[in-house]
C-alpha positions as CSV (number, residue, x, y, z in Angstrom):
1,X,106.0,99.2,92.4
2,X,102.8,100.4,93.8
3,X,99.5,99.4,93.7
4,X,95.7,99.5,95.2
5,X,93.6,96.4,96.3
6,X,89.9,96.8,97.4
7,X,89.5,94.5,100.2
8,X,86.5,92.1,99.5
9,X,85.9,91.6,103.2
10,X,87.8,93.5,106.2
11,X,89.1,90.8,108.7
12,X,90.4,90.8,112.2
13,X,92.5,88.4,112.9
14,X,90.6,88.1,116.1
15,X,88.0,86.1,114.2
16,X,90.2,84.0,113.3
17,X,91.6,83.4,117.2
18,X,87.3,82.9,117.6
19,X,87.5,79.8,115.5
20,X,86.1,80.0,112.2
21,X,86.0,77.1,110.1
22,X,88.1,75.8,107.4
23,X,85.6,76.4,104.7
24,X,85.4,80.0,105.4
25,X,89.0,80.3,105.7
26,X,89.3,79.0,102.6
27,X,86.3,81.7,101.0
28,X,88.3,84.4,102.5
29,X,91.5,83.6,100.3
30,X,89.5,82.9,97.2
31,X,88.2,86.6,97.7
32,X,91.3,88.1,98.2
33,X,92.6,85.8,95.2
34,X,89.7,87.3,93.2
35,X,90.5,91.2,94.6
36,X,94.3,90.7,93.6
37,X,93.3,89.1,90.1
38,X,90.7,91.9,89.2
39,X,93.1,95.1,89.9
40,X,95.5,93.3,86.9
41,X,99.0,93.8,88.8
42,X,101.9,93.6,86.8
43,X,104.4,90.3,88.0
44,X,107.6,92.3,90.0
45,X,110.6,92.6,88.1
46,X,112.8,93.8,91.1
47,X,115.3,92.8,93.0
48,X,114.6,90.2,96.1
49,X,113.9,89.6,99.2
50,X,111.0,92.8,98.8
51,X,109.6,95.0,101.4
52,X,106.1,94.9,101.3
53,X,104.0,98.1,102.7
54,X,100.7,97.6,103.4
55,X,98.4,100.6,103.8
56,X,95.4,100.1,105.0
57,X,92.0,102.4,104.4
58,X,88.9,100.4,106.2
59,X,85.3,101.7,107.2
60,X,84.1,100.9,110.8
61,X,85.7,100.9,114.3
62,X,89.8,101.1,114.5
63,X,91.3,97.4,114.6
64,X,94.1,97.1,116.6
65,X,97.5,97.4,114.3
66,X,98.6,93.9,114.5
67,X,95.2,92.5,114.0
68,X,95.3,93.3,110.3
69,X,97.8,90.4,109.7
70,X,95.2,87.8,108.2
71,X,94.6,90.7,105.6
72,X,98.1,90.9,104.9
73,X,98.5,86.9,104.8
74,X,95.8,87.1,102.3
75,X,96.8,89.3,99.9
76,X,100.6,88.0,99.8
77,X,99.2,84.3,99.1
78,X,97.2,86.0,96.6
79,X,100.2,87.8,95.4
80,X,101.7,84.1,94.9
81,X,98.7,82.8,92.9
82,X,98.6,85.6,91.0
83,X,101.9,85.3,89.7
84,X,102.9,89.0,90.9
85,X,105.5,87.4,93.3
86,X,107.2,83.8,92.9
87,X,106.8,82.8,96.5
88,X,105.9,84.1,100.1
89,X,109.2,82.2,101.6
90,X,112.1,85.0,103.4
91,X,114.1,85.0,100.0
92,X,110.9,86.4,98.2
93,X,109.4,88.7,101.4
94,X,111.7,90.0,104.0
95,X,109.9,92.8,105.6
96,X,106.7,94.1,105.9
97,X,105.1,96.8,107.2
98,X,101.3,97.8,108.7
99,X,99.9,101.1,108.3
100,X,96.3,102.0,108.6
101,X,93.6,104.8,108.7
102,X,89.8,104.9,109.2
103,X,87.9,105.9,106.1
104,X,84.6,107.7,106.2
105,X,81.1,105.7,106.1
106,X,80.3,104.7,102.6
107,X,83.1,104.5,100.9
108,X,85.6,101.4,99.8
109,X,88.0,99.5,101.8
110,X,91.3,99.3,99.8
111,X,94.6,98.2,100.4
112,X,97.3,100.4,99.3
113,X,100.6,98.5,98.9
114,X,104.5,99.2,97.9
115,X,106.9,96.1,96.4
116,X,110.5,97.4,97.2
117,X,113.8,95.6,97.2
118,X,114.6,95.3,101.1
């Protein structure tokens, strides 16, 4: 199953090491809720655990590979609340995997993702 999410905000999970607070925490996963919502994904009818690829295509400076985890955290709980996945727990998600490339200036950040029995 594959699909395309813009990103409402691009995150580094450095800013979250910096200490934001809770209420912004919380804005960040109503956006995400909102970007997983709007692009209508079908719920997964595949087997389980899934594989979950996550391609990322942001403007602006390169962040380090494993810094785009808070995106990815984000968009599987938003997954769960959007009913596109039952749960987030190892018997629903047992792999993931980061990829990501620079887009130009001016255009969107999206998200490209593949749900895959493991």
């Amino acid at each position: 199953m594959k699909f395309t999410i813009t990103i409402p905000e691009k995150i580094s999970l450095n800013k979250i090491y910096a200490g934001i607070h809770f209420r912004e925490r919380m804005q960040h996963k109503e956006q995400y809720q909102w970007a997983v919502h709007t692009s209508k994904i079908d719920r997964y009818e595949g087997l389980y655990p899934v594989h979950i690829k996550y391609h990322f295509k942001l403007t602006g400076s390169r962040l380090d590979i494993d810094n785009h985890v808070y995106m990815t955290k984000m968009v599987a709980d938003a997954l769960v609340a959007c009913g596109v996945i039952p749960g987030d727990e190892q018997e629903y998600i047992g792999a993931i995997t980061i990829t990501a490339e620079k887009l130009r200036k001016g255009e969107v950040n999206v998200v490209e993702m593949e749900l895959s029995p493991l």
